[in-house]
Each structure stands twice: as structure tokens, then as C-alpha cells.
C-alpha positions in Angstrom: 102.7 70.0 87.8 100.3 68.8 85.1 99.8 65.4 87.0 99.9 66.9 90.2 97.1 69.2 89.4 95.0 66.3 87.6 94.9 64.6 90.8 94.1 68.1 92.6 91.2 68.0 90.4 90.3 64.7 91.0 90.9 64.8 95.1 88.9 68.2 95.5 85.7 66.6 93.0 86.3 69.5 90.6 84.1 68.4 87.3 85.5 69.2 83.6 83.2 71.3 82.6 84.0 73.6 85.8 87.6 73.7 84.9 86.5 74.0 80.7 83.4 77.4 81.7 86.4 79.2 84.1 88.9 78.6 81.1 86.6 80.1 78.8 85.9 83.2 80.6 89.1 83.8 80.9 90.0 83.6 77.4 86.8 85.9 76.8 87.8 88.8 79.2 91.4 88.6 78.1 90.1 89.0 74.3 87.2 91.8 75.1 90.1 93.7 77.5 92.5 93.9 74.8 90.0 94.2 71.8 89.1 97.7 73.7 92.9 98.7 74.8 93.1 98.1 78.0 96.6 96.2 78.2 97.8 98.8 75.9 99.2 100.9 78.9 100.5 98.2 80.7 102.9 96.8 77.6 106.2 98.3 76.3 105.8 97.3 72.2 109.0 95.8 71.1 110.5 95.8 67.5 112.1 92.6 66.6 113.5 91.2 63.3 111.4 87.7 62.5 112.4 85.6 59.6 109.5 83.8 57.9 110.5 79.9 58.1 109.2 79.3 54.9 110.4 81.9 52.9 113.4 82.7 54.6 112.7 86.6 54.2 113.6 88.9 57.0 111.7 91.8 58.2 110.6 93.8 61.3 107.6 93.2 63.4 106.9 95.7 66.3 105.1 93.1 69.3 102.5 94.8 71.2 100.2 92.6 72.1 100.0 89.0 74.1 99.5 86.3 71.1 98.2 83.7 73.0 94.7 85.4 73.5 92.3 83.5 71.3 88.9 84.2 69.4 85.9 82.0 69.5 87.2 80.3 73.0 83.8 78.3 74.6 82.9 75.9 77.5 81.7 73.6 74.1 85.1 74.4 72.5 87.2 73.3 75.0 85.2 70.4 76.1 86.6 68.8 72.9 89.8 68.9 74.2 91.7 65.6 74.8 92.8 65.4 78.3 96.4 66.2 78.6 97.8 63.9 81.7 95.9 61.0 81.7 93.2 59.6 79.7 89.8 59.7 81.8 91.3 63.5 83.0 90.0 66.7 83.0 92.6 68.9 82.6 94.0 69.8 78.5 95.6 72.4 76.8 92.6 74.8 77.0 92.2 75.0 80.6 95.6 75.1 81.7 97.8 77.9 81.3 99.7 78.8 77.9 103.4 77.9 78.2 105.0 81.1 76.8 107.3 83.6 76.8 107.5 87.2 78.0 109.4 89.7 80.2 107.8 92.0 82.8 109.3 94.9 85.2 108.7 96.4 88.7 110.3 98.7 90.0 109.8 99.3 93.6 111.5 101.9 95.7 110.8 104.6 98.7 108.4 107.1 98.0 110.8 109.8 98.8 113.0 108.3 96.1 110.1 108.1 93.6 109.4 111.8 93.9 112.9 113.0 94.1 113.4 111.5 90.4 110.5 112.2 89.1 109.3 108.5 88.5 105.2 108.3 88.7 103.8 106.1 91.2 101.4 103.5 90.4 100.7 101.7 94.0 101.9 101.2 97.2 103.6 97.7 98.4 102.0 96.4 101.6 102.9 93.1 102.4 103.4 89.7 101.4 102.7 86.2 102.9 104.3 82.7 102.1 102.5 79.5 102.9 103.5 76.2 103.1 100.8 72.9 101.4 101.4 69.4 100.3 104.1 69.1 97.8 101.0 66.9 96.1 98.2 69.2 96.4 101.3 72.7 95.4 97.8 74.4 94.0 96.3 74.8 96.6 98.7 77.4 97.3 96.6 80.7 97.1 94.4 79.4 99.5 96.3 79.1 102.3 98.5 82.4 101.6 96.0 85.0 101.1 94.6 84.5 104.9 97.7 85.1 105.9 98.4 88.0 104.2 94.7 88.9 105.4 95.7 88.9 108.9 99.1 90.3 108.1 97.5 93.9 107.0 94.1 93.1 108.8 91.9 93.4 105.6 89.2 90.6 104.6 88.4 89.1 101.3 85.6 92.4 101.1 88.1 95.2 101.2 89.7 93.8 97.9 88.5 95.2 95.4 90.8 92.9 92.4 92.6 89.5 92.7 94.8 88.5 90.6 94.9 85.2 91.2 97.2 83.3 88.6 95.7 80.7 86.8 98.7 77.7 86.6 95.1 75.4 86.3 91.7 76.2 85.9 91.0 73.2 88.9 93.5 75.1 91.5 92.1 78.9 91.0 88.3 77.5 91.2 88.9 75.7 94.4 90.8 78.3 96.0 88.5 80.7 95.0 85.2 78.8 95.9 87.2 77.8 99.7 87.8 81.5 100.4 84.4 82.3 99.2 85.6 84.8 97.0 83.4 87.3 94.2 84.3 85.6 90.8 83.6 89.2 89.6 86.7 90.2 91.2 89.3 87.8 90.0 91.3 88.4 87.2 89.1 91.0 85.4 91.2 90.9 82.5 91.3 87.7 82.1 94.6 85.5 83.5 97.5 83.1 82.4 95.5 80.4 80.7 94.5 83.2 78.5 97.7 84.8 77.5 100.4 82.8 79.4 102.3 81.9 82.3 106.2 82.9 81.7 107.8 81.4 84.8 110.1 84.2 86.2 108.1 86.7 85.0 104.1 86.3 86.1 104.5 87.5 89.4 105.4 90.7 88.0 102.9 91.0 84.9 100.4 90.4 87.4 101.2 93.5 90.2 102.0 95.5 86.6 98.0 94.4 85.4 96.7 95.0 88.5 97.7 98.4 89.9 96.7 99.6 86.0 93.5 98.2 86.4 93.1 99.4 89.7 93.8 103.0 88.8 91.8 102.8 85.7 88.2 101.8 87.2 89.2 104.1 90.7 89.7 101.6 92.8 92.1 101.3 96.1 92.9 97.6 97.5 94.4 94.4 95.2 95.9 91.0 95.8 98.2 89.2 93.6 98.4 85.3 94.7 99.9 82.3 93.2 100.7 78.9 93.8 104.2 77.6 93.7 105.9 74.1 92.8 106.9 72.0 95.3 103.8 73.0 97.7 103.7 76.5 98.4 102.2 79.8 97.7 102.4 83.4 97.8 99.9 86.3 98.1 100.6 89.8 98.5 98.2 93.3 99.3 98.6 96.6 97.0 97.1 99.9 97.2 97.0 102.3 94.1 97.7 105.6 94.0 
């Protein structure tokens, strides 16, 4: 995907230090939004024995916050970065997402249902688009899935109020989101995987979970989650908070 997405960037005449100032702000929202809290609500802290590898001592750690979000992250910074996938390229380790681990849960079910057992309900589930692209150009993805899902529920890119647009490569989420003429404003608030990571299996779901929170925490209505997927395709879907 790496190598794919290098000649993304190259293709599409995405520059470095585009990639490097998107990567950047992303690492700065993620740190500012969890320096004040506000993943806090979102996370379920788990208590986990960790044995020091030098020591060999054994003790309990309670994790309750992503570790990949970094201090001190710049444009400058990562422009210092050698280039991961080939040697006159523009994408590193700083402006790609964070190859990590994690877990995250949704669980979706008829209103009626949510009500009769008490649960509290976060959003509503609208609907969901899948879009085919080149196997060659797979970022692209978001780009040609959220129109879909547009005209699917027929709302435009101005009744959104947050995208969470996953960010498998800083090249892949600026183009799509300069193509679809989106508010940067708007995408990923909280910053997005190549601040904190990109668990396969499991982003899909962080990112409904970080976006109906955030949605019901500034008062707003409409979001889209959207990623690109391996092999050329991509998926976007619309959610309405409670």
C-alpha cells in the first residue's frame, strides 16, 4: 500500500511538504484533543500486566490513552524524515499512518430495542456506499464513495457537519479532500490515524465511535466516516447524532 500510495502521490502532483503540514496537524489536534479530555469518553481504560524487558519486573498498568500521539510534531520535523518507499519519495513514517494496535466496538441495533433495554443512544445509522477505483490508485477511495453516499441520502458535502476521513496517507486524504472541495475545518477534528494509529479491523469502528462523541459534544447533527480500502475500493457512510 506504501508503494502504491507513493505513486498516488506522485501521479496526482501532491508535493512533500503538503503531505508533511496535513501530517502535522493531525498529530497537533490529536495531542491538544486529548491534552483537554476529549477521547476520555470515547475509551474504555484497560488494566493489563506489562513486564519491563529490562528488568524483568511485573506490574499493572491501567491503558487509557492512545500512545502513538506525539509532542513537538511539525511540517519542519517531519520534513527530516527519510522517505519510506523509495528514495526521491515523499511519503515516511510521519505522514503515514501509525501501524498499531487497538480494539473498538459498535453496537448497532433497532431503536425500539435500544429503549426497551435501556442502552443510551449515541446516533442514528443512515446509509453506507461502496465504490469501486484502480487497484493502483486504492486511495483514492473516499473520493469516489462519499458522492455516492451523497446521493444515496440526498445530502451534499455542506450538510456535514464532521468527516472522518481515515488518514491510511497524508497524499490520499488531501486529494480526496481538495477533489470534493471539502472544509479542512471539518475533517478529522481530533485529529486521525497517522496521529494515533490505524488498527486494521478495528478503524472503521473507532472512527463512527470518535465521531458520534464529537458530534454530540459540540451539538451538532450530520457526520461521514470514509475510508479507502486495499485492492481499489472505498467506503463512506452518513450518521446522525442523537
Amino acid at each position: 500500500m506504501g508503494v502504491l500510495s507513493e505513486k498516488m502521490a506522485k501521479d496526482k502532483g501532491i508535493p512533500r511538504s503538503v503531505q508533511d503540514a496535513f501530517a502535522a496537524s493531525s498529530y497537533q489536534k490529536a495531542l491538544k484533543a486529548q491534552y483537554e479530555g476529549l477521547f476520555d469518553e470515547e475509551i474504555a481504560p484497560l488494566t493489563v500486566k506489562w513486564e519491563d524487558p529490562k528488568t524483568g519486573e511485573t506490574k499493572d498498568i491501567t491503558v487509557s490513552k492512545d500512545d502513538g500521539v506525539r509532542p513537538g510534531i511539525t511540517a519542519e520535523s517531519l520534513g527530516q524524515i527519510k522517505p519510506a518507499f523509495a528514495k526521491d519519495g515523499s511519503i515516511h513514517a510521519g505522514n503515514a499512518s501509525q501501524i498499531s494496535d487497538g480494539a473498538a466496538a459498535v453496537l448497532l441495533m433497532k431503536r425500539s430495542t435500544a429503549e426497551k433495554l435501556g442502552q443510551t443512544i449515541l446516533g442514528k445509522y443512515v446509509a453506507a456506499s461502496i465504490a469501486g477505483v484502480a487497484p493502483l490508485l486504492m486511495g483514492i477511495g473516499p473520493w469516489a464513495a462519499i458522492p455516492k453516499v451523497f446521493e444515496k441520502t440526498g445530502i451534499n458535502k455542506d450538510d456535514v457537519d464532521i468527516f472522518e476521513i481515515n488518514e491510511a496517507f497524508a497524499s490520499q486524504c488531501v486529494w480526496c479532500a481538495n477533489e470534493l472541495g471539502l472544509d479542512q475545518k471539518k475533517i478529522n477534528p481530533k485529529g486521525g490515524a497517522i496521529a494515533f494509529g490505524h488498527p486494521l479491523g478495528c478503524t472503521g469502528a473507532r472512527q463512527v465511535s470518535t465521531l458520534l462523541y464529537e458530534l454530540r459534544r459540540t451539538n451538532q447533527k450530520v457526520g461521514v466516516t470514509s475510508m479507502c480500502v486495499g485492492t481499489g475500493m472505498g467506503m463512506a457512510a452518513v450518521w446522525v447524532a442523537e
